[in-house]
N, C-alpha and C positions, 0 to 999 in steps of 0.2 A: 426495756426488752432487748433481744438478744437482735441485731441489725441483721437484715436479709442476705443470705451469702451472693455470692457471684457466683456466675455459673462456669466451669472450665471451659476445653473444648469438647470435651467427651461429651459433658451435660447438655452444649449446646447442639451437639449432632444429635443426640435423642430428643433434643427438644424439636430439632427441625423435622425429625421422623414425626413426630406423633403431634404435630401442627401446632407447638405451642410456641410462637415464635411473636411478631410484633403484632398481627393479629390471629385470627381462626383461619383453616386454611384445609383443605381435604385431609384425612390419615386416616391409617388403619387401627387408631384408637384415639376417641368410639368408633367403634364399627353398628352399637347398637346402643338402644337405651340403656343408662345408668341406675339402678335404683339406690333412694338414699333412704336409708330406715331411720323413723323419728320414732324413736323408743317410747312415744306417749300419745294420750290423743290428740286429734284435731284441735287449735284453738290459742296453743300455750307457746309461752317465748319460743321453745325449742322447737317446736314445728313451724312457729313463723319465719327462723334461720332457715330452719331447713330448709322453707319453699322458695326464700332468696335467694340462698344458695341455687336452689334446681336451675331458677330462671337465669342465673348468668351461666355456671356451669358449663352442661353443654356447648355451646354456644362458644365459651374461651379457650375449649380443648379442642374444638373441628367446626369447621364449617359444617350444618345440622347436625351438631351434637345436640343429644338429647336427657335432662337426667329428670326424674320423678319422683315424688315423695311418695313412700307408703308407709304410713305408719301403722306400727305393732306395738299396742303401748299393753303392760303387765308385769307383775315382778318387780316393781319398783324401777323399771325401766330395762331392767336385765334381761326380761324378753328379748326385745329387740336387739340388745347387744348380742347374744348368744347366737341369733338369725345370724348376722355380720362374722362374727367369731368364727363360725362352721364354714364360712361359706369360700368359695375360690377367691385366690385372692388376687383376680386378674383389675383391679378397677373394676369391676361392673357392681360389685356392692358395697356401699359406703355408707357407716353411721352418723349422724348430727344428733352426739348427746351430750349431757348435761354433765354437772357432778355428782349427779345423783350416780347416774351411770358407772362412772368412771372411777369416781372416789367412795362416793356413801356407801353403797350396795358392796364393791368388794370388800369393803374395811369394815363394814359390821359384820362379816362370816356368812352374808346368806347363801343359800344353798346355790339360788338362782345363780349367783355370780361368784361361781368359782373360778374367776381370769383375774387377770393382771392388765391393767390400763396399757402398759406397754411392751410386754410381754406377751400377749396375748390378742394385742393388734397394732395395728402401724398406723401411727397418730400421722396427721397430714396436715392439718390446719388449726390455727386458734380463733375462734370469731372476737371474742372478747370479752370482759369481765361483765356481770348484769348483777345489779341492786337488787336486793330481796328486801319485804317490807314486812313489819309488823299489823295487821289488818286487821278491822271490825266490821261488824253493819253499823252504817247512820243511827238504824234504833235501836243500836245498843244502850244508848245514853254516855257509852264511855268514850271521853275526850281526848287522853291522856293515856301514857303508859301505866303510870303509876297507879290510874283510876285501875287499871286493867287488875294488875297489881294485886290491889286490896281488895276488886271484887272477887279473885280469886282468893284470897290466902283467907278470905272472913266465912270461906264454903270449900274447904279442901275436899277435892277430889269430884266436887258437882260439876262442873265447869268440863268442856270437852274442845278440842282443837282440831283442826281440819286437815287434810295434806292429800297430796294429789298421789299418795300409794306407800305403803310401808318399805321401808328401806331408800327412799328417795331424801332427796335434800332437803323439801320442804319438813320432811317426820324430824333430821336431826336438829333443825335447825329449832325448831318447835322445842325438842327436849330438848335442848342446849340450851335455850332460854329459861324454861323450866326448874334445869337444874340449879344455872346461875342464878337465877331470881332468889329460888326456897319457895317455889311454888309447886301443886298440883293440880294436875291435870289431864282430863282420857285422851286416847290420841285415836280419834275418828276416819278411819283411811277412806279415800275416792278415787277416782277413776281419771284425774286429769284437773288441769288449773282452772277450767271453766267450770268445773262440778262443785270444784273446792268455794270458789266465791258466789256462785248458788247456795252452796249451804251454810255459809255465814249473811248473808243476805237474809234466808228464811230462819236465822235463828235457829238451826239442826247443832251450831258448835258455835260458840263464843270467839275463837277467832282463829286466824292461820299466821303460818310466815310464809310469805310465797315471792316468786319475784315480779318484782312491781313492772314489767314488761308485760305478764301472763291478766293482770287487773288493771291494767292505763285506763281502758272504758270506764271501769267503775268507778274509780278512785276519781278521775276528773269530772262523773257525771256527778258525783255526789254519794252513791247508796254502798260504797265503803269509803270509811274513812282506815286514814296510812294516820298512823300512829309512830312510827319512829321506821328508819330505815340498820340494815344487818351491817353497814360497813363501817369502818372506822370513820371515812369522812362521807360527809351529808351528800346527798344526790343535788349535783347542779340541775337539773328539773324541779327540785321540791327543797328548796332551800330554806323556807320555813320549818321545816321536819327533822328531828335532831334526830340522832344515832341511838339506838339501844343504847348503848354505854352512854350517853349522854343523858336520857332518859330515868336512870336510874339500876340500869344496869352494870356496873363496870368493868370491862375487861371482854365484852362480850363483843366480834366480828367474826363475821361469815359473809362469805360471796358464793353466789353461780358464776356459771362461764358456760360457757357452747365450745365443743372442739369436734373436727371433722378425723374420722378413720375410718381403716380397711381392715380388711383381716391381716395377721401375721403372714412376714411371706414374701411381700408385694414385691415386684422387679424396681429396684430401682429407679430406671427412667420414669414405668407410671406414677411411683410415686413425687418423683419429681415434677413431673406435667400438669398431677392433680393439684400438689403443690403450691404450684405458681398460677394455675385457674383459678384455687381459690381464694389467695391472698389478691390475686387483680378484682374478684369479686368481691372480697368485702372493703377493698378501697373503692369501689363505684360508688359513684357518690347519692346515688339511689337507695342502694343496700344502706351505706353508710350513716344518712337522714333516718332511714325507717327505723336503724339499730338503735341510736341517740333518741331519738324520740318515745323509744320504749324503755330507757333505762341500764340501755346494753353501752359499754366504751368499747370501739373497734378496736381489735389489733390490727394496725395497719401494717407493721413488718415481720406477720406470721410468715415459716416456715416449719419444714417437716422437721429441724430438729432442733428449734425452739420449743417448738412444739412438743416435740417427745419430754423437752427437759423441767417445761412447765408441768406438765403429767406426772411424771417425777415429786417433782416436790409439793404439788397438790395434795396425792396421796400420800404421801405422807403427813400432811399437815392434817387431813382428816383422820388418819388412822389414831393422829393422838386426842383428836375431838371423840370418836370413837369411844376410846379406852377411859377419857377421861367422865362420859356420861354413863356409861357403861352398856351402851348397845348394842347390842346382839341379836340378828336376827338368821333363823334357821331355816 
């Protein structure tokens, strides 16, 4: 990744204005609560960043600095972005969303998300890359990818798959597999990662792709089984669990990630301030433990325009996933 810039002198007299210096310290920003909109429900990886985030936050930009999550989840998370999008772009509102957000939703054409990742807001931070997994219920009976497979392909089109909202990362990620494999299957939309693994639990859908941060409880209690992971290489957590492409799919990688923005706009110094509160926050090594243990790899030398540049070529990399599934959503 792209190494953490140094700050000039300019940068550090704004940073000594607005208290972001070797600790927290009084200024005139915050002057008030932060809000961080989690474009999804309660429950899921991306709400759990976000409320990490809240809790250091604050706190690294002022002495009682204060930020809160509210999440607005809908639209495949475009809701929420759109809230962000409109809003001033003084610091006081800030997104913590997905690729659903940022990549999927715009690059399939939905209506919801006619913005541009970077163009349309001012990236600030990267949290970092997060494993998505292949998922079933324990009484599926199925073991294996391949099982998954052939009990699909011996009932085309009976068979139905879960995701936490149409247009989101978990829908592409599902028919990306789909397509790769030479399989069918309905795509059953829900309300968030916690709905989604309810309803592969009760048998409502045969399985999900989702990231294995949003199902840790399950997946370690027992009552889903992780059947292969989306990345190229295996999750050091679950090193027994090959890759899709290992699996029997080949060619086939996809990642989530978490990144923090603001609306288009932002003054320079906040965004520099936010910046550096929140790359000090996701090197704490509290946030850090909690990200790791869910599935999430930290970036530890985020900045605002590594950040912009990973944005960049993210979308792009889905715009061609996109085209090449053929997803379109209105």
């Amino acid at each position: 990744m792209i190494e953490r810039r140094s700050l000039g002198l300019g940068a550090l007299g704004a940073a000594a204005t607005l208290g972001i210096g070797a600790g927290p310290a009084h200024a005139s920003f915050p002057d008030r609560v932060i809000s961080i909109i989690v474009p999804f429900a309660a429950g899921g990886a991306t709400d759990m960043a976000g409320r990490l985030l809240a809790d250091k936050l604050g706190p690294f930009l002022s002495e009682g600095g204060r930020a809160v999550v509210d999440n607005r989840p809908g639209a495949g998370s475009a809701l929420g972005a759109n809230v962000v999008r409109r809003a001033r772009p003084d610091g006081y509102t800030l997104l913590v969303g997905s690729a659903s957000t940022f990549a999927v939703a715009p690059a399939s054409g939905a209506a919801a998300a006619r913005y541009h990742p970077t163009e349309d807001f001012t990236p600030l931070a990267l949290f970092g890359l997060s494993t998505m997994g292949l998922l079933v219920s324990r009484d599926s009976g199925i073991t294996t990818t391949r099982e998954l497979l052939d009990r699909m392909r011996a009932a085309p089109g009976r068979y139905s798959y879960a995701s936490s909202g149409v247009g989101g990362i978990a829908h592409l990620a599902s028919e990306y597999f789909c397509k790769s494999a030479g399989v069918e299957a309905v795509h059953v939309p829900y309300r968030g990662g916690s709905q989604t693994a309810e309803a592969i639990m009760k048998g409502e859908t045969l399985f999900a792709i989702d990231t294995v941060g949003s199902n840790i409880g399950q997946i370690r209690a027992g009552s889903l089984r992780l059947l292969a992971v989306t990345t190229a290489a295996r999750d050091p957590n679950f090193t027994d669990v090959p890759t899709i492409a290992e699996a029997g799919v080949p060619g086939y990688e996809l990642a989530s990630w978490t990144v923090l923005a603001g609306p288009a706009g932002m003054p320079p110094e906040i965004v520099e301030a936010i910046g550096r509160a929140a790359a000090r926050a996701i090197s704490d090594p509290t946030v850090r433990e909690r990200l790791e243990t869910t599935g999430t790899v930290p970036e530890l030398n985020s900045t605002p325009a590594m950040t912009r540049e990973f944005l960049d070529r993210q979308f792009a990399i889905y715009r061609e996933v996109v085209a090449r599934i053929g997803l379109r959503l209105e």
